[in-house]
N, C-alpha and C positions, 0 to 999 in steps of 0.2 A: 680425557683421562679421569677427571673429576666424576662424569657420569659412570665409567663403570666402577669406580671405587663405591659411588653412591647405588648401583645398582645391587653390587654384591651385598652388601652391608645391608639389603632391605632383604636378603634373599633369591637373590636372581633377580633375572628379568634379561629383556634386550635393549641395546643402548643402538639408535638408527641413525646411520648418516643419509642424511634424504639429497634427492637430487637437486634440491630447488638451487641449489648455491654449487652446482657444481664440482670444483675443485676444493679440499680443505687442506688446509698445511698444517702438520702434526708433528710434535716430538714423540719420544717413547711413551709406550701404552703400557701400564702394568694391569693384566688382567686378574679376575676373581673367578671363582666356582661360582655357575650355576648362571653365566652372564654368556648372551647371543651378543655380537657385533655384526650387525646386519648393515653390508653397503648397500644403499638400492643402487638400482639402471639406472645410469647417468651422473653416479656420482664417484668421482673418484678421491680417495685418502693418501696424499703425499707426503712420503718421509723431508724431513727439514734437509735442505739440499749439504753436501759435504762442506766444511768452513760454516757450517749451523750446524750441524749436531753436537751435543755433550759431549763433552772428553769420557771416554771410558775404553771403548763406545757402549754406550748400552745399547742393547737390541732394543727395533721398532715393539712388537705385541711379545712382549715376555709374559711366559706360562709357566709360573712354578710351584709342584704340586699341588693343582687344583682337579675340581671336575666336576663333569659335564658342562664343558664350556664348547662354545661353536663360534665359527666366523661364515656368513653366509652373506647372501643376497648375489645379483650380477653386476655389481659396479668394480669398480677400479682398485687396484692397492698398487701404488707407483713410489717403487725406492728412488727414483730421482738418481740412479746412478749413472755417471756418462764415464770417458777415458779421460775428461781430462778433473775429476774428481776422485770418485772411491776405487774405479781401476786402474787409477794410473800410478804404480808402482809399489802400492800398497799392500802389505801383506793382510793373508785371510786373517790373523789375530786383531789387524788390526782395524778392520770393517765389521759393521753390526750385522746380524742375521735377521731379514725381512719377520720370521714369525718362528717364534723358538718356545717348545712344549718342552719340560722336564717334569719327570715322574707324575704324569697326569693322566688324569682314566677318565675315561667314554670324554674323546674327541669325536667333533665333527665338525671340514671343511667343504664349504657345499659352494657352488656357482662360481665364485669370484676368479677376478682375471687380477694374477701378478705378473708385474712389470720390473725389468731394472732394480733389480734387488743389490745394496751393495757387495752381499755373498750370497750363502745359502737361500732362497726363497721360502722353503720350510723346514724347518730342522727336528726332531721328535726324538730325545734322548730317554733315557732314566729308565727305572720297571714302568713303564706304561702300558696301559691296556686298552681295549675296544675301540680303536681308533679308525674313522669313514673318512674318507678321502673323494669325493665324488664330483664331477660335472665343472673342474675347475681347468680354465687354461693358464698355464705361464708360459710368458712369451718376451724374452729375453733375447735382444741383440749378439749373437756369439762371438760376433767379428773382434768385440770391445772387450765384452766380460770376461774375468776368472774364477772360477770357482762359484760360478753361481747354478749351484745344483739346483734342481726343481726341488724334490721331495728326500731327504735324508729323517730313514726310517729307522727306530729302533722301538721294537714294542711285540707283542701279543696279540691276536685277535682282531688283527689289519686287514681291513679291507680299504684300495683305491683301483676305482674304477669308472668309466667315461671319462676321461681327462687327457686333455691335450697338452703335453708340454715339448717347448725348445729352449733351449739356453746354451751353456757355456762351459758346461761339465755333465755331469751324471744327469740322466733326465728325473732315474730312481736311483736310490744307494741304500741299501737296506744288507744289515748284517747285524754288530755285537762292540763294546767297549770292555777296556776293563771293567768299568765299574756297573758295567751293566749285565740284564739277561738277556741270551740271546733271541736275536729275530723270529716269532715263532706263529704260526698258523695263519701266515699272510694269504692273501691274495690280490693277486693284480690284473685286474680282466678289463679289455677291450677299451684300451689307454693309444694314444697316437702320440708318437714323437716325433718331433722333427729334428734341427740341430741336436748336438751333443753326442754323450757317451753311449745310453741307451740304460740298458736297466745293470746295476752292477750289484754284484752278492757278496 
């Protein structure tokens, strides 16, 4: 967390989690403008398991309005949720969302495999714009989870595509809030889903 605060604050840059150490255990990440979180092959970033997270909850990678930020590489991101932790009986209020973007412009999510998210896996609220979605799998147990939608979209100039997800609700959910603009010149090309809802509007 230290690093990308320190990254944004110089101007950007990317902040790496490198394989050599495999596994890292992580609280909430509050991200900056202009900052890459690059997991490489082989390593995986785990949420602090349920009975260790902050009371709130705060979300794992909170994005609020920033830009051009990205999350890339092919390693791991493992919300550590099982049934008898953040699904078992818990309402969606009251479990963190794996990567939560508000009012943020020129996103990009590239390579990485989510896991076990305690709800949403990606969440994209506010007026956001120019948002890449590409080459990523979520692969989420259905049997256990609720509400762990893959990709919940709300933005302009959306592009996901290559990406394979299953889980536990929507695979996509893309539409409008109050307080937001609605969903507008998405596209979603040549995506596999397995478990769940499927694409919902």
């Amino acid at each position: 967390s230290n690093a990308i605060v320190a990254a944004g604050n110089a101007g950007g840059g990317t902040v790496e989690i490198p394989a050599a150490a495999g596994a890292y255990l992580c609280g909430p990440l509050l991200f900056r403008s202009s900052v890459n979180l690059q997991i490489d092959a082989g390593a995986t970033l785990k949420m602090l398991p349920y009975g260790q997270w902050p009371a709130g909850p705060p979300d794992f990678i909170n994005c609020q309005t920033l830009h051009d930020i990205e999350i890339s590489g092919s390693g791991t991101i493992d919300g550590q949720a099982t049934f008898t932790g953040w699904w078992n009986g818990l309402s969606t209020s009251q479990r963190p969302y794996m990567i939560y973007m508000n009012k943020c412009q020129r996103m990009l999510i590239q390579d990485v495999t989510l896991i076990n998210a305690p709800k949403q896996h990606i969440s994209i609220k506010g007026k956001g714009g120019d948002i890449t979605i590409q080459g990523i799998i979520i692969n989420t147990d259905s049997g256990d989870s609720h509400n762990t939608d893959g990709i919940d979209l709300v933005g302009t100039n959306c592009l996901v595509q290559n990406c394979y997800i299953s889980d536990g609700d929507d695979n996509i959910a893309f539409g409008t809030s109050s307080a937001d603009t609605p969903t507008s010149d998405t596209l979603i090309t040549n995506c596999t889903f397995g478990t769940g809802h499927g694409l919902s509007i």
